[in-house]
Structure formats: C-alpha cells, structure tokens
C-alpha distance (Angstrom), angle and dihedral (degrees) to the residues before:
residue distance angle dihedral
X1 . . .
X2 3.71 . .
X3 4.32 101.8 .
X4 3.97 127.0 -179.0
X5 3.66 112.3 -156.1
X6 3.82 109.9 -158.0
X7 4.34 104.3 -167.4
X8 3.81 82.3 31.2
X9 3.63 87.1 144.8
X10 3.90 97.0 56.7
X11 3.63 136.7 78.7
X12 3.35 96.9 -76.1
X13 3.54 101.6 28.4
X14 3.82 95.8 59.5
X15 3.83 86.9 47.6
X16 3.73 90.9 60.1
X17 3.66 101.5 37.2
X18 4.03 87.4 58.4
X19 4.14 90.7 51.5
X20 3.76 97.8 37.7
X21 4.31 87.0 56.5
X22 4.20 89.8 46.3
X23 3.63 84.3 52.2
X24 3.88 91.6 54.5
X25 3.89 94.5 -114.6
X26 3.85 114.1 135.8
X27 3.52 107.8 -117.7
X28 3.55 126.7 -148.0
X29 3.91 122.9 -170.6
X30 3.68 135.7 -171.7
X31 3.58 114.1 -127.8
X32 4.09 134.5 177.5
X33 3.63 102.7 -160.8
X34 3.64 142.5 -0.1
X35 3.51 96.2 -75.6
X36 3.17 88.0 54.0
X37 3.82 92.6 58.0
X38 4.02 97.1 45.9
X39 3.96 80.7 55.9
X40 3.93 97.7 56.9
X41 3.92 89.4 41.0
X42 3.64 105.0 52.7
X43 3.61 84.7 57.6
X44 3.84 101.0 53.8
X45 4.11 96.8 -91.3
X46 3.62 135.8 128.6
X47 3.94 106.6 -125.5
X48 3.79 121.4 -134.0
X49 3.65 131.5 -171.1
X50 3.80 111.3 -118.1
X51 3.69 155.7 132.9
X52 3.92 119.6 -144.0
X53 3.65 81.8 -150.9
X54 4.12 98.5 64.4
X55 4.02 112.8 50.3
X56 3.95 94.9 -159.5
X57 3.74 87.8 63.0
X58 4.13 91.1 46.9
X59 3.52 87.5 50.4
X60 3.32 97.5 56.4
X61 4.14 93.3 42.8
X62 3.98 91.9 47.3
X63 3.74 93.7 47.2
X64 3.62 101.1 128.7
X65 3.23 102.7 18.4
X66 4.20 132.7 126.2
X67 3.75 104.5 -164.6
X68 3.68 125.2 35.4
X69 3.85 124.4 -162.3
X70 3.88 123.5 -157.6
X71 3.99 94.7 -158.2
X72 3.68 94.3 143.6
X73 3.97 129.0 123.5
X74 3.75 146.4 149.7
X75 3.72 97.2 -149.5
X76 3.65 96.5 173.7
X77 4.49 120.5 -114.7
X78 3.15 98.2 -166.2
X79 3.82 115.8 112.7
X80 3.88 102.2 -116.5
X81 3.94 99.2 22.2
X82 4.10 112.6 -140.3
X83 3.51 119.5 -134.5
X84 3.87 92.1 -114.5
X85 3.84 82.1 62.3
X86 3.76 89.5 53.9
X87 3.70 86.8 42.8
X88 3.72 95.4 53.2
X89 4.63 89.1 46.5
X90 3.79 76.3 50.0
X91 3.63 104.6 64.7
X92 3.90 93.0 36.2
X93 3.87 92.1 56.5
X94 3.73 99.5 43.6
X95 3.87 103.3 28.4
X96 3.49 90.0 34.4
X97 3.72 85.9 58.9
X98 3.72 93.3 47.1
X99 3.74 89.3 50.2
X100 3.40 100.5 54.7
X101 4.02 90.8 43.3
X102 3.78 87.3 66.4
X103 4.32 93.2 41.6
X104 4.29 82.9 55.1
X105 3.82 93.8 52.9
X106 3.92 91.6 41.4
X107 3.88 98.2 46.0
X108 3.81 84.0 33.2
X109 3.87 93.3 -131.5
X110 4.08 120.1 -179.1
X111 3.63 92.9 -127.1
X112 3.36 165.4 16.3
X113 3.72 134.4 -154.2
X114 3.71 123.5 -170.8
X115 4.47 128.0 -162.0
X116 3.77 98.4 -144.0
X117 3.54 119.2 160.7
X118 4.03 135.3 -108.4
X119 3.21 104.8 -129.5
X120 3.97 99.5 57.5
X121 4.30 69.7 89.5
X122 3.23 108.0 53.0
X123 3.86 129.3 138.0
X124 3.90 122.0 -115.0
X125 3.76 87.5 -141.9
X126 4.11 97.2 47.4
X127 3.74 98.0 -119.1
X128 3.78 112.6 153.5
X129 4.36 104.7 -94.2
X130 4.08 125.8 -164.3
X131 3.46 116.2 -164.4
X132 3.75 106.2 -69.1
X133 3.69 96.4 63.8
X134 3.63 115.8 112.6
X135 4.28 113.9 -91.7
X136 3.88 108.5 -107.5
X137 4.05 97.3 -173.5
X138 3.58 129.2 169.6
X139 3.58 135.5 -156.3
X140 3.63 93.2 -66.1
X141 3.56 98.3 35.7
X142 4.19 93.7 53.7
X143 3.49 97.7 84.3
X144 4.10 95.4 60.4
X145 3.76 91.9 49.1
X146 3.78 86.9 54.0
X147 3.77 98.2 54.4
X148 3.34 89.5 36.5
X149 4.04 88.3 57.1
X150 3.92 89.3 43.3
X151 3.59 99.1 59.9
X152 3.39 95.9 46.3
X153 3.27 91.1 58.1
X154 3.74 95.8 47.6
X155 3.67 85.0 49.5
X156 3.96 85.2 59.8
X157 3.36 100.1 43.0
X158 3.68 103.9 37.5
X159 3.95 127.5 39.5
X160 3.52 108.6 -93.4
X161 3.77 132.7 99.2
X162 3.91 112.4 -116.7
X163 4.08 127.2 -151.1
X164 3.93 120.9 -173.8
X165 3.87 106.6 -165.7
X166 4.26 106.4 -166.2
X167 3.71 102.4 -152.4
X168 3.66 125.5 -155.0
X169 4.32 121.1 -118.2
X170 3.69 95.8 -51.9
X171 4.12 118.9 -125.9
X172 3.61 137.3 167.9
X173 4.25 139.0 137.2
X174 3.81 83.5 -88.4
X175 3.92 96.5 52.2
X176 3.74 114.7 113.4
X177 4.10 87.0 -150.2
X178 3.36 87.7 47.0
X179 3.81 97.0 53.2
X180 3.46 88.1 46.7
X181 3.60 94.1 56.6
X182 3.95 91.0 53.8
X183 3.20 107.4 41.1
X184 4.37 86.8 46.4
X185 3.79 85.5 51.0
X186 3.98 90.8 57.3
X187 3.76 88.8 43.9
X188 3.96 93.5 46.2
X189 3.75 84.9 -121.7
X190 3.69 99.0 117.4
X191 3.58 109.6 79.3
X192 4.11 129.3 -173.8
X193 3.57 107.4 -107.0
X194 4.16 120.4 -151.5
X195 3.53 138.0 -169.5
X196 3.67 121.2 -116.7
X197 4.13 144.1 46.5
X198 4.35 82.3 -59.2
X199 3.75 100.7 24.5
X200 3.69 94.3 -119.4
X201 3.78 93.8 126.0
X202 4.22 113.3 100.7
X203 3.46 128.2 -151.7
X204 3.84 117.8 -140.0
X205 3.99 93.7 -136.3
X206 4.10 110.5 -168.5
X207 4.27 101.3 -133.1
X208 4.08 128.4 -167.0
X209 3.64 127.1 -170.6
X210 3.57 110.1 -132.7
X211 3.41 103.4 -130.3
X212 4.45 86.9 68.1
X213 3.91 75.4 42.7
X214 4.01 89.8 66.0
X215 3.82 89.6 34.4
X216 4.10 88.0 52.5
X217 3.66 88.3 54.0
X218 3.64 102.5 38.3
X219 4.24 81.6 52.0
X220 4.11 89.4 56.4
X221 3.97 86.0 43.3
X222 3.85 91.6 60.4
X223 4.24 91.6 45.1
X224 3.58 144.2 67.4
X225 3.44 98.5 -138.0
X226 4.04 120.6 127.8
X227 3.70 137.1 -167.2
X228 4.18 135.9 55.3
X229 4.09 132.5 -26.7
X230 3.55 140.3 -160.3
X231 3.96 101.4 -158.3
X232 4.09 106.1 -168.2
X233 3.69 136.8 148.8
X234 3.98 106.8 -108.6
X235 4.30 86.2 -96.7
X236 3.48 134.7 66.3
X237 3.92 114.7 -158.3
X238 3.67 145.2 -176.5
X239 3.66 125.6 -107.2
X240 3.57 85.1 -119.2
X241 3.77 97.3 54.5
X242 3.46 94.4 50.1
X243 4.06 98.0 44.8
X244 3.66 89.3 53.0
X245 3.73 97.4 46.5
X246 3.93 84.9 49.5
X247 3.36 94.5 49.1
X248 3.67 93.9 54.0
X249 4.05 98.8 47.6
X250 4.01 85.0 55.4
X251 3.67 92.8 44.7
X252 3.87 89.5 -120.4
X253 3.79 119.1 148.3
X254 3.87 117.6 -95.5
X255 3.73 103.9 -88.0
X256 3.77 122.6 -123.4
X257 3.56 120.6 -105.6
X258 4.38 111.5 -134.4
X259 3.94 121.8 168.9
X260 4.03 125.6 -83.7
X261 3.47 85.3 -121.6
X262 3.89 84.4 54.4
X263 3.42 89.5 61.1
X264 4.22 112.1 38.0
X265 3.63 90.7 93.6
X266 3.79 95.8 66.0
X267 3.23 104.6 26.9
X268 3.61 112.1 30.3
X269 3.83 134.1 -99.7
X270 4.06 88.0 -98.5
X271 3.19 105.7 62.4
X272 3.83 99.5 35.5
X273 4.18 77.8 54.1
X274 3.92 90.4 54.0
X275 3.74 90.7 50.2
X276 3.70 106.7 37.9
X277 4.38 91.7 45.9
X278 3.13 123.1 73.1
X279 3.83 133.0 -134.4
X280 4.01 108.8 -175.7
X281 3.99 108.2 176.7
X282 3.44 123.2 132.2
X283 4.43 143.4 -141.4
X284 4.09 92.3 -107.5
X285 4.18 83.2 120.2
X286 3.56 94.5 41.5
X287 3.56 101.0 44.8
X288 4.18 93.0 51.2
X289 3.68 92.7 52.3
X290 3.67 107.8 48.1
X291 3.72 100.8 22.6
X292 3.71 90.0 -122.7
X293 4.23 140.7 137.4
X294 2.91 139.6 -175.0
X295 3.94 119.6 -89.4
X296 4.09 90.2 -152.0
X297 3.90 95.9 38.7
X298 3.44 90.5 -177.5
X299 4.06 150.5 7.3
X300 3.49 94.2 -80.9
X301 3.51 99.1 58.0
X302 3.71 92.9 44.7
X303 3.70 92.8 60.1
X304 3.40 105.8 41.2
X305 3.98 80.1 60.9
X306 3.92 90.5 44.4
X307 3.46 97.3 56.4
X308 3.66 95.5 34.4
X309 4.13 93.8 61.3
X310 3.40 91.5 48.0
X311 3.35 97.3 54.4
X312 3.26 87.1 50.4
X313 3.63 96.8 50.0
X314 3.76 89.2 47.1
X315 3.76 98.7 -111.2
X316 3.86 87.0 126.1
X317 3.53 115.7 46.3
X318 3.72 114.3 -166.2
X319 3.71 123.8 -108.1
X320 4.17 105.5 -169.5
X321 3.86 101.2 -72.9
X322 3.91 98.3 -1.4
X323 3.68 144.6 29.8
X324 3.95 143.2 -93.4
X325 4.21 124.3 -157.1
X326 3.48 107.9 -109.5
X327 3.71 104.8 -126.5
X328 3.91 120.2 -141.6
C-alpha cells in the first residue's frame, strides 16, 4: 500500500516508517527540512516536504497516497512545559487533523488513522475504562479529543474509513521523557511522585513501548477495520513500580518518593497530574480485531530493552557494576 506518515520524523513516526518499509508498504513521510529527510530515508521512506500546519503543502506530499496517518505532536520536553508549548501541540493535533481531513477527500484516500492518546478518557475516580467510557480531558488532553472528534466526522461526511488508535504513555530508547527519566535516575534527580497530603497514593498509569506503537499502526494500515482503540501493553503499573525497577537495571539508587503537590512548582501542575492519576484500561478490543500483542507485554520487558540499546549505543557508559549518562 501507498502510506503517508505525517510526524514521520518523531518518535513514533520514525518507528513506523522503518516497519511499514520491512513490510513492503511504500512509505511516504512529511518532512520540513533536510534533516528531516535523512530521517525518513534511513528508515526505508520517501521524504516529502511539508507542514501539518498548511493543507496545500499536505496535498501535494500525500498525492498518491491510500492511507494517511496523523502521528504528529509537539508534546513539549522541556521540564515545566509553558502554555505556549501546549498551545503550539494544540494546533498540530487538532488542525493537523482538520488538515489532513481535507488532503483524504482531495486525494480521495481510503483511510485515515489517527495516534490519540488514552488518557483524554480517563475516570475522575481511577476505575479501569475501555473505550466507551465518557472522555474526562484536561487542558492538555483537549486537543486529542478534538481531532479525534474531527476525523470522525470527516470520516462521516466524506468517503473514507476512519481509525482512532488511543495509545498508552509512550516510551522507548529514543523518547526524550524517557531519557530524561534515566539519566535523572542516575543523577538521583528523578523522584517518585504520589498523590495525597504524604504522597503515598499510586497511580496505575497504562504504558506502551513505541516500537508495538508502530506495529499497532502498521496492523490498522494492513485492515479495513474502523472505529476506536485502546493500544496498551498487557500491564498497567505505578509510577513507583516502574521508577524503582528502572533504577535498579541502571544500577541507580532507589529514588525517593515526595508528594505531587511537592513537585507542581517545578514541574508544572500537568505533568505531576499525568503521573499521580491513574488511567487503568486495557488492549482486550485491540487485540480481537487485529490479531495483534504486544512484543514488550509489560514494563519489564520494555526496560530490559531500554537500557540494553543504550548501552549499546553508548549512552550509558559503565562504571564497575553500574552505569553513568554520557554527557554531550
């Protein structure tokens, strides 16, 4: 099949880029600059200039194409996000999604699959959801609701088939958060953050590694299937669970556990309200359709692979029994 990947230069994108070309799909991905297009073609793409932002220049890259893929954000890395970096993941979710409605009636493409994310449902009381529970987002959570309610409706009104695909909190080697979380682990800088008055309160947090991300997406590429889906590994976990287990594959010391309130200050009342609520649902709908599971079913897995490529890449250099961060 003929597939445009818009956000084929992120995370994700690059991910499935590389597994859409080893399962002989041509891949096309949108790219802004020439870094951009080294990116799509080391993993087996076609680069296109583009900007999700301006629909004549997404017309022009999509030409051609069958299946388009709205896998492009602007989560913000920095360490207490601004709200003009919300602002800016904002308008490349929801007008992105608009955008790329129009480009799939013009080019008259069969379909349309958009990342959105799982917790943009979660339940103010932290009872396990599926996909017909009611959405419960928050400021930073809007945004996906809204493309996700735009290409519905341009699935309605227009003649393509639409797939949403709700993916649990994204990590990976390649993951900015995720590097963030290592490398604070090794410098005792990454602390376990609770809900409540003593931050003893966990948050079961529903995780996926992003290379089954790419292979969830690549499996909705390859079928005609339309509608809503929770894409998890097989385990939720807490924050703390997973810190700790981190901590010990890179020989860091366990790290201390403070309060979300604690926190808000420096890091910002969003992301201590991603980490300290939880958002249990599972991949039961997910796995029945498209026959597929997840190759890291749970955290474990996904770390011992973590850790492993960076070692190999040299990102952890080792220091007798554990590891340091190399430092650029």
């Amino acid at each position: 099949m003929n597939v445009f990947v818009a956000g084929a230069t992120g995370v994700l994108g690059r991910e499935l880029v590389a597994e859409l070309a080893v399962r002989n799909h041509r891949v096309v991905g949108l790219s802004r600059n020439a870094r951009g297009d080294e990116l799509v073609a080391e993993r087996g793409g076609e680069p296109r200039r583009g900007d999700i932002l301006d629909e004549e220049s997404l017309v022009s890259a999509a030409e051609g194409c069958d299946v388009l893929i709205h896998a492009a954000t602007a989560i913000p890395t920095s360490r207490k996000p601004t709200d003009d970096e919300w602002v800016k993941n904002d308008r490349v979710r929801a007008e992105g999604a608009r955008n790329l409605v129009s480009v799939a009636d013009e080019i008259d493409a069969d379909r349309l699959l958009l990342q959105s994310i799982v917790w943009v449902a979660r339940q103010p009381d932290g009872r396990t959801f599926d996909e017909e529970a009611p959405p419960n987002p928050d400021r930073t959570t809007r945004s996906a609701l809204d493309a996700e309610r735009i290409v519905r409706r341009g699935g309605e009104d227009g003649d393509f088939d639409v797939g949403i695909l709700r993916c649990g909190w994204f990590y990976s080697p390649e993951s900015a958060h995720t590097r963030q979380m290592g490398s604070g682990l090794l410098d005792r800088k990454f602390p376990i953050l609770g809900d409540g008055p003593l931050g003893r309160r966990d948050a079961a947090l529903s995780i996926l590694h992003v290379e089954d991300a790419a292979r969830a997406f690549a499996a909705a590429v390859e079928s005609d299937a339309t509608g809503r889906w929770h894409v998890t590994d097989d385990e939720p976990v807490s924050l703390a669970t997973m810190l700790t287990a981190f901590a010990n594959r890179l020989g860091a010391p366990t790290p201390r556990r403070i309060p979300g309130w604690v926190a808000r200050p420096f890091v910002g009342e969003h992301s201590v309200r991603l980490l300290t609520n939880s958002m249990p649902t599972t991949n039961e709908r997910f796995r029945e359709t498209f026959d597929w599971n997840p190759r890291y079913s749970s955290y474990r897995d996904g770390l011992d692979e973590v850790v492993e490529t960076w070692r190999d890449d040299g990102l952890l250099v080792a220091d007798g029994d554990d590891y340091e961060w190399r430092r650029k």
